[in-house]
N, C-alpha and C positions, 0 to 999 in steps of 0.2 A: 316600658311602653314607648311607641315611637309617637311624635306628633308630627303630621308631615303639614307642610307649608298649603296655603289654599290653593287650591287652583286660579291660575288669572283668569281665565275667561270662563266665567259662572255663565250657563245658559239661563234662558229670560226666565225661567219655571222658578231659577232661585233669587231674583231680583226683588227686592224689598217692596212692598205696598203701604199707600198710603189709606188712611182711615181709620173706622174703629178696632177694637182689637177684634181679633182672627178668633173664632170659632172651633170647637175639637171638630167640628166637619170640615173647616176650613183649612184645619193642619193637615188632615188626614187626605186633603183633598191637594194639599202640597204634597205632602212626601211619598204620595200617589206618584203625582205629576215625576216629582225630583228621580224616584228611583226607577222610572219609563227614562230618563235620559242613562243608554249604552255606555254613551263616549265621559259621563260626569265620571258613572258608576267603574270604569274600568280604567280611569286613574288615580282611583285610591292604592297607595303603594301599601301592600299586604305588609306583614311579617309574621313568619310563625313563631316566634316566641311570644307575643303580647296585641291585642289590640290597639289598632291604628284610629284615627280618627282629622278628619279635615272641620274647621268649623263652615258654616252657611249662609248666607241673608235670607230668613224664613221671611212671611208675607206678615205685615203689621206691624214690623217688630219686633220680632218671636225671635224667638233664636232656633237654630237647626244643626244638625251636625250628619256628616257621612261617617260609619262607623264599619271598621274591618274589624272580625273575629273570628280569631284562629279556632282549629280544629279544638274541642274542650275547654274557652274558654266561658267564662260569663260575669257578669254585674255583682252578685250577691244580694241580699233583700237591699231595698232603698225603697226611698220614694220622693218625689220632686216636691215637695213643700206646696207652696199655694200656685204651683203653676198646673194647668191641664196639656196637655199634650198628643201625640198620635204617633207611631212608628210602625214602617212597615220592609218587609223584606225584600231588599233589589234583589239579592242571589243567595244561594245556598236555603239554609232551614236553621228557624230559631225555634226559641220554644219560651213560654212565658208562662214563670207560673208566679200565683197574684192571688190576693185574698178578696175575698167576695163580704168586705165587712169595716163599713166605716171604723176609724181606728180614732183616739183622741187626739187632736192635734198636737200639742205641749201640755207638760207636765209629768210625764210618766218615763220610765226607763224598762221596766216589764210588764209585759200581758200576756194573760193567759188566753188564749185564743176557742174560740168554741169548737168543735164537731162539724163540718160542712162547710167550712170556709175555703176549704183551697180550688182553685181552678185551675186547670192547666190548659194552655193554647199553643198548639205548633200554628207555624207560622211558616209554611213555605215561600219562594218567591212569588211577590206580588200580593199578598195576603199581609195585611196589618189590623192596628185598630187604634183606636181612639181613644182617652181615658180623662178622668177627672182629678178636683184636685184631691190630694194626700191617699193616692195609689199607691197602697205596697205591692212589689212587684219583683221579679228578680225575672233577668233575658241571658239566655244558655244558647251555646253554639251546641249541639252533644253529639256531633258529626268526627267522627273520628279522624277523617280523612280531608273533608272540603272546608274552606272557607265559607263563612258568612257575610252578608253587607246589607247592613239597612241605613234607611235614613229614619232621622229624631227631627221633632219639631216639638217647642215647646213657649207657652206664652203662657202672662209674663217671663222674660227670659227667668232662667233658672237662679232663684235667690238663695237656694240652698239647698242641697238633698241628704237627707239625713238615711245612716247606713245602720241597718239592723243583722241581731246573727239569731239561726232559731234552733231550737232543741226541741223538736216533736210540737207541741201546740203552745210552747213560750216563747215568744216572739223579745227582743229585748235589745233595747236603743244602743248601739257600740260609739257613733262616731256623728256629728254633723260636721258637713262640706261645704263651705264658702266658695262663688265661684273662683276667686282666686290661689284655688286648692288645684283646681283641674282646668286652669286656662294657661 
């Protein structure tokens, strides 16, 4: 994976604010704002072997990130621990598929999952959404040919996201991620 250096001149949309902590309308209402900026969005430097990613000054605090995704990549299940969050697509087409079913926080390593849980969301550009906390989720480029690029916001910043693998309706804990995993 590449990690490319920030950009110096962040426009005022990703300037940090001061106050209470930021709201999933409040994310959602950034990285709205963040992936309307042309000139942020088209100097994330691609690369088609692995997803790119710049970090952000979300609003409150938050943490945010601009994210490149090559033709057939994606995340795998996760989910952000006690943080809530919002992402949404500056270019190309994601696709978000995500359980519709409060999950235990800690203690468990397998679940069996019920009947009706799954949702699935394409996500063309300018199309995102908002979520709460301990969303499992997993976000797919499944474009064979174009790039993707959204931006992520998330508050409290990300204290850990823990990585699930699934077999039909067993969902089952592989790995948690400290942010000094992935900074």
């Amino acid at each position: 994976m590449s990690v490319p250096s920030p950009s110096p001149s962040l426009p005022a949309s990703v300037s940090p604010a001061a106050g209470p902590a930021p709201t999933q309308t409040e994310l959602l209402d950034f990285v709205r704002r963040t992936a309307a900026d042309t000139e942020l969005i088209a100097s994330l430097p691609l690369d088609p072997e692995g997803r790119t990613w710049v970090r952000l000054q979300g609003p409150g605090g938050s943490e945010a990130w601009l994210i490149g995704w090559p033709p057939g990549t994606g995340t795998g299940w996760h989910d952000h621990a006690d943080s809530v969050g919002a992402f949404l697509t500056a270019s190309g087409e994601l696709t978000e598929n995500s359980l519709a079913a409060r999950l235990p926080t800690d203690g468990w390593k397998t679940l069996e999952l019920t009947e009706g849980v799954d949702r699935v969301r394409r996500l063309p550009a300018g199309r995102g959404r908002a979520f709460g906390r301990h969303h499992v989720h997993e976000v797919l480029n499944e474009s064979r040919e174009r790039h993707a690029i959204s931006v992520h916001a998330y508050y409290p910043p990300l204290p850990r996201i823990r990585r699930y693998s699934r077999t039909g309706q067993v969902l089952r804990l592989e790995q948690v991620e400290r942010p000094e995993d992935w900074q």
